[in-house]
N, C-alpha and C positions, 0 to 999 in steps of 0.2 A: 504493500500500500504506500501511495506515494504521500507521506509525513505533511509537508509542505501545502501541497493541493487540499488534504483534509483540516490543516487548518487554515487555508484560505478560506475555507467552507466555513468552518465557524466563527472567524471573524467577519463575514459577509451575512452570517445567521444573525449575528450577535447586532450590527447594521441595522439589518431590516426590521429585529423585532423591537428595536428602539424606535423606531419611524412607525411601525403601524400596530401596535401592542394598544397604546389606546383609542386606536381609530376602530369605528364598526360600518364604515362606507366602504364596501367591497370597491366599487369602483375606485375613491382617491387610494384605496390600499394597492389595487392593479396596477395604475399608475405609477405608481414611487416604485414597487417591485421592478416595475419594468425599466425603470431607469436606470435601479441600480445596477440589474442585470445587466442591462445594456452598455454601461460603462465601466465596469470592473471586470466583464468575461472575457479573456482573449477570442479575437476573430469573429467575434459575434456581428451580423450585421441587422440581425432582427430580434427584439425581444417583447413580446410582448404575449396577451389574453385572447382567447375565442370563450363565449360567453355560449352555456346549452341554452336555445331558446325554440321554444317548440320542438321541430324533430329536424332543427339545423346549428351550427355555431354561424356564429354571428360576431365577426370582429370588436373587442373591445381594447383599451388601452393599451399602447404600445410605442416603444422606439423602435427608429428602423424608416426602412421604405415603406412608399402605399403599397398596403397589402389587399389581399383577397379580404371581400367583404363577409363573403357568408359559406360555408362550406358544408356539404350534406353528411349526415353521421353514417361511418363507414369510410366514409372517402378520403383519400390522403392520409399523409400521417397522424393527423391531429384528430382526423372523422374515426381513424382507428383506434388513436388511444382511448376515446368515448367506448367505441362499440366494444373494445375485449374491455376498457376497465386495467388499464397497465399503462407504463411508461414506454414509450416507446423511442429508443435510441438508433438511430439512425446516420452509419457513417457514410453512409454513398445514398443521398434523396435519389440518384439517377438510376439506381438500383431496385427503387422502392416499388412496388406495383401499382399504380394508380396514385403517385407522387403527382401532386398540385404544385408548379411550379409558378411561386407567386412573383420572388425573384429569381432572376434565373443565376445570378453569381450567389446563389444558395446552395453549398457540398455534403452540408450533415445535416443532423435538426437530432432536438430534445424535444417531446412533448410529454409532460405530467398532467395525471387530471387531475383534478381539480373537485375535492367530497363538501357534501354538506347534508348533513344526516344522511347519511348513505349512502347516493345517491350522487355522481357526476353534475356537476352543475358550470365545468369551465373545465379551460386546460392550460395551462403556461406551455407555450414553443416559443425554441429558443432556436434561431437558425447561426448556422455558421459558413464563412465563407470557406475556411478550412476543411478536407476530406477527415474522418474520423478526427475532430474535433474534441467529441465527448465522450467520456467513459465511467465505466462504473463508479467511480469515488465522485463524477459531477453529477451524475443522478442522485445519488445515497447524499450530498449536498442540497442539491437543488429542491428532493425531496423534504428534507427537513425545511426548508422555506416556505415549500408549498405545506407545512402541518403547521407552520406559524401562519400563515395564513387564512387557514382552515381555524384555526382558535376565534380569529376576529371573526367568523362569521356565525358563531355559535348562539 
């Protein structure tokens, strides 16, 4: 386990849950996530929220390029972390099956969902312009962000 990388992780935990620990506006908490992410991850060129609404995600706060507005559950990476209920890490998008290519200088992507009583209701993607960008110690990271997250929305 790379020492260093994990505790990047928890000084960027330790960040976020100072900024949204007392906030319960999912959205300004999306926001500020997304920034952080967006300026502290190497290579990152998109960070941000798809929001579940009805039976599609639906773009919510984010750094990065204009992105895809609304994407159907199932589809792309982010449609699938919805439909299995898992992370899904992703070192080659151009390998993916049914990869949504919002930006096209997009090589990897993270996407975590995103619970609230049990129940999927968002997903953090994080893209990279980097080929295998992300690996298990930035999920088991990123994860812990997305459960401080998941606290404010209780």
């Amino acid at each position: 386990m790379d020492r260093e990388k994990a505790d990047f992780y928890q000084s960027l935990l330790g960040q976020v849950k100072a900024i949204i620990s007392e906030e319960h506006d999912a959205i300004a908490n999306m926001a500020n996530i997304s920034a952080i992410l967006f300026n502290t991850l190497e290579n990152v060129n998109w960070s941000g929220f798809y929001r579940v609404i009805e039976n599609e995600l639906v773009l919510g706060p984010f750094q990065g390029q204009v992105a895809c507005i609304r994407i159907p559950l199932g589809k792309g990476v982010c449609g699938t972390a919805v439909s299995e209920q898992k992370i899904q890490l992703i070192s080659d998008v151009h390998q993916f099956s049914g990869h949504i290519a919002c930006d096209a200088n997009s090589n990897s992507e993270i996407v975590l969902p995103v619970y609230q009583n049990g129940k999927v209701i968002a997903v953090l993607d994080i893209d990279s312009i980097a080929f295998a960008n992300f690996d298990q110690i930035d999920a088991q990271g990123l994860q812990a962000i997305v459960h401080a997250f998941e606290q404010t929305l209780a």
